[in-house]
C-alpha atoms as one frame of an Amber mdcrd trajectory, in Angstrom:
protein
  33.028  33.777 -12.928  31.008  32.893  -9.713  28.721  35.565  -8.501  27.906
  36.005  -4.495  24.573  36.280  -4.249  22.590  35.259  -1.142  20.381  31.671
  -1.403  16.256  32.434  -2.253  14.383  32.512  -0.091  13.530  29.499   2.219
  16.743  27.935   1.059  20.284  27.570   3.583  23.240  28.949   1.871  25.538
  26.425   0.252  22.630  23.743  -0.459  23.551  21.964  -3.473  20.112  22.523
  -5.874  21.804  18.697  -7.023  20.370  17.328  -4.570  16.606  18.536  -4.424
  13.877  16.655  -6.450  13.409  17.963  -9.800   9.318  18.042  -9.038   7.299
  17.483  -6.113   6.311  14.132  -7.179   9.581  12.069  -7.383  10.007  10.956
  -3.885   6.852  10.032  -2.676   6.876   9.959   1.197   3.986   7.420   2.072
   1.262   5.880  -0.541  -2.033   7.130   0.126  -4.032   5.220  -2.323  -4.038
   1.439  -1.871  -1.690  -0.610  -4.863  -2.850  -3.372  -6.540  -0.869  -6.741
  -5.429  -0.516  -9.210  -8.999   1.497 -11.400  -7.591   0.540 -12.451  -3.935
   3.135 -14.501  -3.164   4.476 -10.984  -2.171   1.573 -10.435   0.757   2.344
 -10.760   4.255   0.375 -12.364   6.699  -1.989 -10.283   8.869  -1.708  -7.665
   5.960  -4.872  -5.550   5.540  -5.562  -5.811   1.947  -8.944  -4.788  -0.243
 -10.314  -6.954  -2.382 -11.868  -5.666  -5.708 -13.752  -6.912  -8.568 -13.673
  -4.520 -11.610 -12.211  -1.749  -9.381 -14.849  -1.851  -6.671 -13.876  -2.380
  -3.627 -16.389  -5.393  -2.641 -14.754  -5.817   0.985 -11.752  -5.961   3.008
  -9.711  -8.486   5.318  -6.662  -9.557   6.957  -4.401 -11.962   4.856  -4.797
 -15.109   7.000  -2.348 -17.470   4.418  -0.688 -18.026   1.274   0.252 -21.142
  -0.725   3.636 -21.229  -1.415   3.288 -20.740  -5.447   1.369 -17.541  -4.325
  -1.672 -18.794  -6.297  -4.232 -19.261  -3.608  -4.468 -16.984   0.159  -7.358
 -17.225   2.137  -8.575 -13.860   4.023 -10.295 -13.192   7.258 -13.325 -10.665
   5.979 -14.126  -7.563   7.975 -16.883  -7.115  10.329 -16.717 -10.739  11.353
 -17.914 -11.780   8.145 -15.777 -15.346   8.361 -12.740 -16.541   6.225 -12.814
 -17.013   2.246 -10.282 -18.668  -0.292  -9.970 -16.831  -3.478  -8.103 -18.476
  -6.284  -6.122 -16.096  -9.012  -8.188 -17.147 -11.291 -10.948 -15.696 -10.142
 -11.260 -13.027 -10.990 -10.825 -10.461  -8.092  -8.066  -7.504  -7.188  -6.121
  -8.060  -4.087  -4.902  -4.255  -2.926  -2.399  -3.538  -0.604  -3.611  -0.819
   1.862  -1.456   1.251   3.781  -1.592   0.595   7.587  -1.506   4.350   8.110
  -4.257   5.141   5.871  -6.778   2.774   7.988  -5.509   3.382  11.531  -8.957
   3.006  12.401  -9.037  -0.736  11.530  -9.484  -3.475  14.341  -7.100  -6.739
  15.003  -8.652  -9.684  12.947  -7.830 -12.247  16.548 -10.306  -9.213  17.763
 -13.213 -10.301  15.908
């Protein structure tokens, strides 16, 4: 037996409850925390990207290039602070940082 009773509230009749998340959190719309890159062969040049060293951010920089076993990328550093080649293995985080978080960020061929 199917009752008629109107939607609640803030809900169009005949939307399918199917098709709604089951909780707030399973369809995030943007990241707004930066996500840690392991394998960089997956980083894009000109990418803004944080680099970390026991989860501290130590600076930032554009992703000037890659080698093509992902193993090596050399970044332009922020602030004009010149280009440095960081190896995997040593030791430091490369995070992935939302353009849209930083919109406040300048061109690296500014600097």
């Amino acid at each position: 037996m199917v009752l008629n009773t109107p939607p609640p509230a803030g809900r169009k009749a005949g939307f399918s409850s199917q098709l709604e998340p089951q909780h707030r959190h399973s369809l995030p719309l943007s990241r707004t925390q930066p996500l840690l890159v392991k394998q960089w062969k997956y980083l894009w040049r000109k990418e803004f990207v944080e680099l970390r060293n026991s989860r501290n951010v130590s600076t930032t920089g554009w992703v000037d290039d890659i080698t093509a076993d992902g193993l090596t990328i050399w970044i332009y550093l922020s602030g004009g602070m010149g280009r440095v080649m960081i190896h995997q293995c040593d030791g430091i985080d490369v995070w992935r940082v939302d353009s849209r978080i930083c919109q406040n960020r300048s061109d690296p061929a500014a600097e």
